[in-house]
C-alpha positions as CSV (number, residue, x, y, z in Angstrom):
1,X,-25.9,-6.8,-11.0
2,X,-28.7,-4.4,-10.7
3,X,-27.2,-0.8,-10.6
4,X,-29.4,0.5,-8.6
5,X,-28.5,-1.8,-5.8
6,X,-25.0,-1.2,-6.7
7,X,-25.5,2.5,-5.6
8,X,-27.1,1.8,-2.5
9,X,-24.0,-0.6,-1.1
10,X,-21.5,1.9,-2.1
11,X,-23.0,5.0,-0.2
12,X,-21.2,4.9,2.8
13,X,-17.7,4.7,1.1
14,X,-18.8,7.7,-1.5
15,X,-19.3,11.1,-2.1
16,X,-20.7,12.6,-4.1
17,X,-22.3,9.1,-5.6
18,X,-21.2,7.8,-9.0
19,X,-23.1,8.5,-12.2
20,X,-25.0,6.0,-14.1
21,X,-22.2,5.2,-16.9
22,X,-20.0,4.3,-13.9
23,X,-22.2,1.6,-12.4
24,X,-22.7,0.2,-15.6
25,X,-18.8,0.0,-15.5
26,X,-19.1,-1.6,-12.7
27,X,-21.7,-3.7,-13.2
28,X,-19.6,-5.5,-16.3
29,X,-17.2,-5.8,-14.2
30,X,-18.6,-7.6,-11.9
31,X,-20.2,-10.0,-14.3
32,X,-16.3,-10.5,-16.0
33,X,-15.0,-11.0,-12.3
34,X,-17.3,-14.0,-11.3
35,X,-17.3,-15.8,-14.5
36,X,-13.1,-16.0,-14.6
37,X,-12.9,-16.6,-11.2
38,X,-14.4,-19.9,-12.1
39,X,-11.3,-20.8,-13.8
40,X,-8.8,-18.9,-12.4
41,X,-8.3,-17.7,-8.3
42,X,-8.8,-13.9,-8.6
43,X,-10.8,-13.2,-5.4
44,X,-12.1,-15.6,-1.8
45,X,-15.2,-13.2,-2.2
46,X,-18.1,-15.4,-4.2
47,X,-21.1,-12.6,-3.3
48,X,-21.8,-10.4,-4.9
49,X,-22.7,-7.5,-2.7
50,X,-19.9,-8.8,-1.0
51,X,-17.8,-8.0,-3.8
52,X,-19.2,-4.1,-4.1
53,X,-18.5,-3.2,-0.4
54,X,-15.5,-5.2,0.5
55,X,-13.5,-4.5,-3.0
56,X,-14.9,-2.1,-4.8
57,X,-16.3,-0.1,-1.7
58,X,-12.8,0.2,-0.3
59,X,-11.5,1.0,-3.6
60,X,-14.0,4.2,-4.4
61,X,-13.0,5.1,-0.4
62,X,-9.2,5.3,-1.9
63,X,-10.5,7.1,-5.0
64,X,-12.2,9.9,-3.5
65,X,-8.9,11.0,-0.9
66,X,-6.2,10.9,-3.9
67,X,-8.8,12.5,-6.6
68,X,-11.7,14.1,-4.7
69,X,-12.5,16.9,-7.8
70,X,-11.8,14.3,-10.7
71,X,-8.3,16.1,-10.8
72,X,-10.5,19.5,-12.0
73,X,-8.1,21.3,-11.5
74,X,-5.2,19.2,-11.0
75,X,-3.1,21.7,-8.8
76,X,-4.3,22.6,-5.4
77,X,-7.3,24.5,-4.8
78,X,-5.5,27.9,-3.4
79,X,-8.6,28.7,-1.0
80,X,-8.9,24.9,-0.4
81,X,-5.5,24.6,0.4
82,X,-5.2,28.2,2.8
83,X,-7.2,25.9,5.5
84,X,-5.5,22.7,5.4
85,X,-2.9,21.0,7.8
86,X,0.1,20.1,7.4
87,X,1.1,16.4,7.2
88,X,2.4,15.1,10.5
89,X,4.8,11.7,11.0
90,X,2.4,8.8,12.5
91,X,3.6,7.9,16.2
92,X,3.9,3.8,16.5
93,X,0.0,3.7,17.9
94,X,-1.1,4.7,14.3
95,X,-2.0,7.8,14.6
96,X,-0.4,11.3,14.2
97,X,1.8,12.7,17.4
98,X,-0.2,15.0,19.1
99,X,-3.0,14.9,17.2
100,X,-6.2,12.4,17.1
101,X,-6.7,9.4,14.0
102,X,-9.4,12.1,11.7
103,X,-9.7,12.3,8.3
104,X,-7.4,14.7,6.4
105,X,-8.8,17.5,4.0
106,X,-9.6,16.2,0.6
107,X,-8.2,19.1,-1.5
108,X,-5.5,17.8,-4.4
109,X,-2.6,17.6,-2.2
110,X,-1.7,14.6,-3.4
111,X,-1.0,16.2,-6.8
112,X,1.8,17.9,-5.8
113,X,4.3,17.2,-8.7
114,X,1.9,19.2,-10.7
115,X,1.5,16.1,-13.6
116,X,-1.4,16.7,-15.3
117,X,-2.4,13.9,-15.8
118,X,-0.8,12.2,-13.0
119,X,1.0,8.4,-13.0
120,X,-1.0,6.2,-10.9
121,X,1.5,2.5,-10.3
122,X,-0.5,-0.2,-8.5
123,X,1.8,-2.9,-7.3
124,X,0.6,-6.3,-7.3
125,X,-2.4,-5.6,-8.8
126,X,-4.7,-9.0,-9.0
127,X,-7.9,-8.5,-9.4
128,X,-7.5,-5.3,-10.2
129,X,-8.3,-3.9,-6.9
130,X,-7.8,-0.3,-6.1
131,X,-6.4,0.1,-9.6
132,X,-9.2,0.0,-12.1
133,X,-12.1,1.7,-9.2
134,X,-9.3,4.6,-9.2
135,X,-9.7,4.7,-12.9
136,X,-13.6,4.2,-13.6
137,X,-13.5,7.8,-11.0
138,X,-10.8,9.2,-12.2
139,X,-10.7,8.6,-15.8
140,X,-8.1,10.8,-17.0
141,X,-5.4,9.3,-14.9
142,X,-2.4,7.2,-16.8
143,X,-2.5,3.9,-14.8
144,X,-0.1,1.2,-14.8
145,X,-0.7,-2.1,-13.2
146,X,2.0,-4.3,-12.0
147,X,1.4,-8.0,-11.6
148,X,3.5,-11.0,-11.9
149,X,0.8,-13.9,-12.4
150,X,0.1,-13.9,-16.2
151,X,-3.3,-15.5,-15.8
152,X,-4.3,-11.9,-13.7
153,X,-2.6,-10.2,-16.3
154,X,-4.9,-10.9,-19.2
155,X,-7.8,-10.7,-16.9
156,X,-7.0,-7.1,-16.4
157,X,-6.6,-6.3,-19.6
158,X,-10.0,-8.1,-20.4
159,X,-11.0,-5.8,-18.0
160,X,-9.7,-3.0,-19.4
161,X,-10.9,-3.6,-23.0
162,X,-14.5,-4.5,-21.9
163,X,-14.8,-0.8,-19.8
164,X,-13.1,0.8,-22.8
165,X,-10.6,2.2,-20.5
166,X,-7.7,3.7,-21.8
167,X,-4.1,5.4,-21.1
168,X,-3.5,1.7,-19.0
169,X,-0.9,-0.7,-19.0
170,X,-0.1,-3.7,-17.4
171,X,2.9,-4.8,-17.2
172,X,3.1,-9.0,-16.1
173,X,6.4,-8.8,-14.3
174,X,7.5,-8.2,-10.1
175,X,8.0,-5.0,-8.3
176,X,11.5,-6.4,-7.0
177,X,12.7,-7.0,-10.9
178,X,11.4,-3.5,-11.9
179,X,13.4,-0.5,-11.9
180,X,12.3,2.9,-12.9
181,X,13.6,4.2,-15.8
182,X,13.1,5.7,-19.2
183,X,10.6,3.3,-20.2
184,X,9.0,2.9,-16.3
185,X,9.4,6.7,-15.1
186,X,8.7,7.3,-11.4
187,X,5.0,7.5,-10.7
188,X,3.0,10.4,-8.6
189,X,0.7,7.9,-7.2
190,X,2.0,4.3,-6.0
191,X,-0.9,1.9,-4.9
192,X,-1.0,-1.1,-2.5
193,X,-3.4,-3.5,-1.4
194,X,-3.4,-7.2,-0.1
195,X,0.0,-7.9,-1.6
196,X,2.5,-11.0,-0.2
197,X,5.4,-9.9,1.1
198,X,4.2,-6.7,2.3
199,X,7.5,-6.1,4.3
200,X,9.6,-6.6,1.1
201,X,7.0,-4.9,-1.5
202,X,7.1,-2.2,0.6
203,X,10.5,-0.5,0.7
204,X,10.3,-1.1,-3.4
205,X,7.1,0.6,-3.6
206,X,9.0,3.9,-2.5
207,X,11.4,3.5,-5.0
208,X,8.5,3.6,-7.2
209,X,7.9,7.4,-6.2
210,X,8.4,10.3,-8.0
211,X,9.6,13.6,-5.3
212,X,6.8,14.9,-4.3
213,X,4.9,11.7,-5.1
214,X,2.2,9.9,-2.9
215,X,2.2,6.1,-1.4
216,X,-1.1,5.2,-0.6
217,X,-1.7,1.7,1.8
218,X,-5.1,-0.2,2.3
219,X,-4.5,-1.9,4.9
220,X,-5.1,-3.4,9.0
221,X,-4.5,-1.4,11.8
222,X,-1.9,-3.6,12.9
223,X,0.2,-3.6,9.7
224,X,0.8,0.6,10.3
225,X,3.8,0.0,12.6
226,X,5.6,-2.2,10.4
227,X,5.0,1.0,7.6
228,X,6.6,3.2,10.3
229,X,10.0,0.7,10.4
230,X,10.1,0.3,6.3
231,X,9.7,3.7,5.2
232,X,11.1,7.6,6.4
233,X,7.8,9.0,4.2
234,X,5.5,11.4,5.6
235,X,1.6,10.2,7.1
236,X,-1.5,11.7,7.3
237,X,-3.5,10.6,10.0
238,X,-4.8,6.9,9.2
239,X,-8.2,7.4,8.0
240,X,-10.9,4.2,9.0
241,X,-12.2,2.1,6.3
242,X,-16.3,2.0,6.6
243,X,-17.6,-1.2,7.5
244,X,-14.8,-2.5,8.8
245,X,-12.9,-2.9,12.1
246,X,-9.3,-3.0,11.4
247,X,-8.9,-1.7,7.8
248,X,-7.2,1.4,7.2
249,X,-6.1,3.7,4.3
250,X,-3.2,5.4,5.0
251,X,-1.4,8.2,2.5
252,X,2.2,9.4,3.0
253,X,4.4,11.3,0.5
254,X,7.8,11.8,-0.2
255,X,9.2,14.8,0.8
């Protein structure tokens, strides 16, 4: 797909835009995502440019709020961080108590642990969708992808080898038979998106967390009470998807 037009669909969801090596990226990867969804049922989207905005679109929109300076530097931002608000609990109309749905300030507060770089964990990671946007922007990241269809599995790391991404994993297994531990340590980003089960992927997913670690959700509007019942994290203000009517991204952390 011409990079060019590439750009121009994923304006709205970015800022600033990507460089050139990253739409190439993406680019490949689109080319890899339509030819084994021919064999294999990685995505309902056939279009291309419906493929940009809907996955990847949302994806970059994800990237930019967890790692808005490429995680230069990967501590807060002391002047950045003198103005910004405290996180507030969500109320059970989706937004925070008191306080109108807005945006939140994209300084490195998600970075809180202080890892340098930090674990990103995306559970149930099919197509590879926020997973491998959040790594194309944020290259420096160590990513592990969790998915339990094998098929998927080797597509991602297909994926993987054709970007020449590295510091990933994926891991073909389920976020129920998982456990942190030595070999799986506790991540400072966990990642969700379009997963079955959401009410019992969910509760694991914060298990996943290191202290001080972020849980970030893409998902509907309508969803965000049942993330109020599951988990006892903290919310930011939901933060509307462009484009869409009822898609959200919503980032809480562990206290």
């Amino acid at each position: 797909m011409d990079t060019a037009r590439i750009a121009a669909l994923l304006e709205p969801f970015l800022e600033p835009p990507l460089a050139e090596s990253q739409l190439d990226q993406i680019s490949i990867y689109i080319d890899l995502l339509l030819r084994w969804n021919a064999r294999i049922n990685l995505t309902a989207i056939r279009q291309e440019e419906e493929i940009v905005t809907r996955h990847f679109g949302e994806s970059f929109f994800l990237a930019r709020h967890l790692f808005p300076a490429s995680l230069k530097p990967c501590h807060p931002d002391p002047e950045r961080a003198e103005g910004e608000r405290p996180m507030q609990q969500l109320n059970h109309s989706g937004g925070a108590a008191g306080v109108p749905a807005r945006p939140p300030s994209t300084g490195n507060w998600p970075l809180a642990t202080g890892n340098c770089p930090p674990r990103v964990l995306d559970i149930g990671s099919g197509a590879g969708f926020p997973a491998l946007p959040l790594k194309i922007w944020a290259p420096s990241i160590h990513l592990t992808l969790l998915e339990s269809n094998h098929k998927k599995a080797v597509f991602l790391r297909e994926v993987a080898r054709a970007l020449t991404l590295t510091n990933i994993n994926v891991i073909t297994g389920r976020a129920e038979a998982t456990r942190p531990g030595p070999d799986f340590p506790p991540a400072d980003v966990v990642t969700l998106r379009a997963v079955e089960h959401f009410e019992t992927i969910l509760p694991q997913a914060v298990t996943f967390l290191a202290p001080k670690g972020t849980l970030a959700l893409l998902i509907t509007t309508p969803q965000i009470p049942q993330v109020l019942t599951l988990t006892k994290l903290r919310w930011h203000p939901q933060i509307s998807v462009p484009k869409s009517r009822s898609r959200v991204l919503l980032l809480g952390y562990r206290p």
